[in-house]
N, C-alpha and C positions, 0 to 999 in steps of 0.2 A: 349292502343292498342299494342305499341311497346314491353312494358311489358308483355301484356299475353301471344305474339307469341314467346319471350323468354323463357318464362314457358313451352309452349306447344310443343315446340323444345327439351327441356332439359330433359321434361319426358318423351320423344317420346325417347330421347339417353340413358335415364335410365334405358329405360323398355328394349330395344334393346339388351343393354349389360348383364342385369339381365337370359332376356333371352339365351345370347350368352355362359354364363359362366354356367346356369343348365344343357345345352345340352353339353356340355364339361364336367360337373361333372357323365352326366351317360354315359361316355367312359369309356376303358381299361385305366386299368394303370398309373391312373391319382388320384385315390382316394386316403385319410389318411385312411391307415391300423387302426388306433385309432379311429377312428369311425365306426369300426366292430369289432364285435365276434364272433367267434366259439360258436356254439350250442353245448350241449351236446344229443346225438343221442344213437337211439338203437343198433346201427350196423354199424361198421365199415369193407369193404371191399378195400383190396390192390391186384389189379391187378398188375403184371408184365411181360411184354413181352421183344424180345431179339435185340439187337446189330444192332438196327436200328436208323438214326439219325431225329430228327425233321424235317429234309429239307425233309424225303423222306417219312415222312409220312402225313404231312399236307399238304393238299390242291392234297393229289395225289389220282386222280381218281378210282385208282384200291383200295383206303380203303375209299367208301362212309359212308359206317355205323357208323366208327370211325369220318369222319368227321362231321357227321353229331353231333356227341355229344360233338365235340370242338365245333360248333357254334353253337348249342345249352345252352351249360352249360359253364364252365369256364374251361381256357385255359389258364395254364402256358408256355408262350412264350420264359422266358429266364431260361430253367429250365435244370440241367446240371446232369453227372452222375459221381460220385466220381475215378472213376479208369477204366481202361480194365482190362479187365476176368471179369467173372461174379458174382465170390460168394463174395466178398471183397461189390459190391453194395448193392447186397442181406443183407449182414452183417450188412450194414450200416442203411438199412431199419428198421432193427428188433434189433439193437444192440447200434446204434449210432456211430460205430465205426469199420473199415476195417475188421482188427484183422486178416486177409493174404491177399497178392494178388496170389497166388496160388491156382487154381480149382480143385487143385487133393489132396490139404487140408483132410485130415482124425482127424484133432486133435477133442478136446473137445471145445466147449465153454463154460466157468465160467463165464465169466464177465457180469454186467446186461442185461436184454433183453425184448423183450415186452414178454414171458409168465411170468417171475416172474412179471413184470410191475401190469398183468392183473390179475395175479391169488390172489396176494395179495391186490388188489383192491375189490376183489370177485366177478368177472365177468368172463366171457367165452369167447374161443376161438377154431378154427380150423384150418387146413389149407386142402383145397381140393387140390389133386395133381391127374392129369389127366394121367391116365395110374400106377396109385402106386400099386405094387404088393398085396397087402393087408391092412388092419389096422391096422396100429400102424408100420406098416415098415419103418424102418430106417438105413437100410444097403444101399449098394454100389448102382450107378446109375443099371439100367437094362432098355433099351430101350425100347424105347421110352421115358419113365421116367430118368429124373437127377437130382440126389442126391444134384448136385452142386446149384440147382435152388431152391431148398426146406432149408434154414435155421435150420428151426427147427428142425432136424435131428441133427444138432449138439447141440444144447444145453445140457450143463449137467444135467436142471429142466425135460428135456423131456429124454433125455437117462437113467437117474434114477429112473425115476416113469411108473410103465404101465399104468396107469391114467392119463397121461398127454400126453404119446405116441399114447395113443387109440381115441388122438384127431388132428392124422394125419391120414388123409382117403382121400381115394378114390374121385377124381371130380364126382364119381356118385351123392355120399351123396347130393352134395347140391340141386338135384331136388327133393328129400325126405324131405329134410330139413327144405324147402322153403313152398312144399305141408303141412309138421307136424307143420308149425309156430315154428321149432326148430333150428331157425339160432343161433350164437353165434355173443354173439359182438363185437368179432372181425373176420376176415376171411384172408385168403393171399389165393389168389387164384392162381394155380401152374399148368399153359398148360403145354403138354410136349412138347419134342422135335421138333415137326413138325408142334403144334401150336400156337407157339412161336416164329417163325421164326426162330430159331435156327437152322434146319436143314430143306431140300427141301421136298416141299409134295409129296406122293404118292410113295416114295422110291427113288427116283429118285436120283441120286450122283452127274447132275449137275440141277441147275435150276439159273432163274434172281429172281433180289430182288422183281422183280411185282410178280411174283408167290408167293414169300416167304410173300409179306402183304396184297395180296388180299386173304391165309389161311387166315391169322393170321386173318383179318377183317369178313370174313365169318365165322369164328369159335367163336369171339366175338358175334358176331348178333344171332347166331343159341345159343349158351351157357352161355353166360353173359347176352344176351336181356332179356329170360324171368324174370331171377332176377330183371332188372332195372324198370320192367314193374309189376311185383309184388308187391301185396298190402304189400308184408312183408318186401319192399325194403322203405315202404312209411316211409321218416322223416331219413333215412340213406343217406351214403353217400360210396360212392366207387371213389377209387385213381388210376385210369388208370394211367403207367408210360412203361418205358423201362428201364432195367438195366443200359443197357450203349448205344454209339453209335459207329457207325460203327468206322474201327479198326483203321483208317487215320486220326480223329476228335480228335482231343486231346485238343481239348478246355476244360479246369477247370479240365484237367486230363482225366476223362470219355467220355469227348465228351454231345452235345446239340442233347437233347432227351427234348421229346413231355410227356409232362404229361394233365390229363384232371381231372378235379373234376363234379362229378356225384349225382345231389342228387336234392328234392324238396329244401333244404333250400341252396342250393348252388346259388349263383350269376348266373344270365341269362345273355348269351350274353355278356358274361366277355371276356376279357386277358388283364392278368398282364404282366408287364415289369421288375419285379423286378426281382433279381438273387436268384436262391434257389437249393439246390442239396437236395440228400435224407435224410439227416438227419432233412430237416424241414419237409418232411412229415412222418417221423417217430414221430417228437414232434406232429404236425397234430393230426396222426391215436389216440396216447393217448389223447389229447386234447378233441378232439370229443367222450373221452368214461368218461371224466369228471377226467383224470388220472394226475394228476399231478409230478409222476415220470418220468423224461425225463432220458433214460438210454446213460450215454457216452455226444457225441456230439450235440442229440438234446438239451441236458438242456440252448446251448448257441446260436442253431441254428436260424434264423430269421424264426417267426411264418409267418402262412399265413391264417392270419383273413382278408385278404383285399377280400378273396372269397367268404364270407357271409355277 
């Protein structure tokens, strides 16, 4: 008797703990990266918005839409922005590496980058820029529109080719795009000035940062929703981040900025804890197109398979 109330104690604390440790295992930030991978997907999208930091965008009532798809999808909590000014992050996105901290930058870029990445992969690419004066336009900012926020403008693979240039267009395109089943797969998607947070909505020369992210989340919801919501989004994934964070955060240099990953095969109800700045979602954005050219910094950067 004394024996089997032994037993029946023991697997009463077995089962207890068994159970204590699976509901522990489906929390954030607690998982082995090693027991995930990255899928290879039809389409990758990189959202970038501006100079806002994680503290003021999480959990802040005036961006319900954004946070609605932090708890929904996965959620980079310790996720950092390589430098202030903006195109040096940009750089880092698409390049692996800074290559100025200077916004008023007019050089070239030679060094690798995701179009050679993609194109010698033989896959496609775009970049929709909201407010871009034309197709293939790649001169100076012109407002609303900033040259500084658009990358691929400087590369040499797109300032040498008008074939490679006539795949910087318009944020119109992508509701054509989207309708034609002619997305590419890869995307950087490029708000302007004012939906961005960059600059105050409705012209205005002074506003608060609530004005500048309840835009930025109303223009997300109204322009990136139907994409998310699109059968042509189905099995893709879209990189919601910020360049950098505001201009007093000088944590890891950039400053602690809010990234979010977007997709059916993305982790539900994730956040990570680990540390990652832009060059591991630059290794990411190639990863998910089955690319194994990491250009620069991502080749060393720490992956983020812990979100699949």
């Amino acid at each position: 008797m004394l024996l089997g109330r032994l037993l029946s104690r023991n697997t009463t604390y077995i089962s207890s703990v068994v159970l204590l440790v699976a509901m522990q295992a489906g929390c954030g930030g607690g998982s082995d990266p090693s027991n995930h991978k990255v899928p290879v997907v039809p389409h990758v999208f990189i959202l970038v918005e501006e100079n806002h930091s994680y503290e003021s965008v999480i959990g802040n009532p005036a961006m319900p839409y954004t946070n609605s798809l932090a708890q929904q999808y996965s959620l980079a909590t310790q996720y950092y922005a390589n430098r202030h000014n903006s195109l040096p992050n940009y750089f880092v996105l698409t390049t692996g590496d800074m290559v100025t901290t200077d916004d008023t930058f007019t050089g070239t870029v030679s060094s690798d980058n995701v179009v050679r990445a993609i194109t010698a992969a033989g896959k496609s690419w775009k970049v929709y820029a909201e407010s871009l004066p034309s197709v293939g336009y790649l001169g100076p900012t012109v407002f609303p529109y900033g040259k500084d926020h658009n990358p691929f403008t400087y590369f040499s693979d797109v300032l040498n080719s008008s074939s490679q240039a006539a795949n910087v267009v318009p944020f119109t395109q992508l509701s054509t795009d989207i309708q034609n089943g002619t997305l590419p797969n890869y995307a950087m998607i490029v708000p302007n000035f004012v939906s961005d947070g960059h600059d105050c909505p409705n012209g205005a020369s002074n506003c608060t940062d609530t004005d500048k992210l309840a835009t930025i989340d109303s223009w997300i919801q109204t322009n990136v929703g139907p994409l998310i919501n699109s059968a042509a989004f189905n099995n893709s994934v879209l990189i919601y981040t910020w360049d950098e964070s505001s201009i007093d955060d000088m944590a890891h240099d950039g400053g602690h900025v809010s990234t979010i990953l977007i997709g059916s095969s993305v982790r539900r109800n994730y956040q990570s804890t680990t540390l990652y700045q832009h060059q591991s979602a630059l290794r990411l954005s190639m990863e998910l197109l089955g690319i194994k050219d990491f250009p620069a910094g991502s080749a060393t950067a720490s992956d983020m398979n812990e979100f699949f």
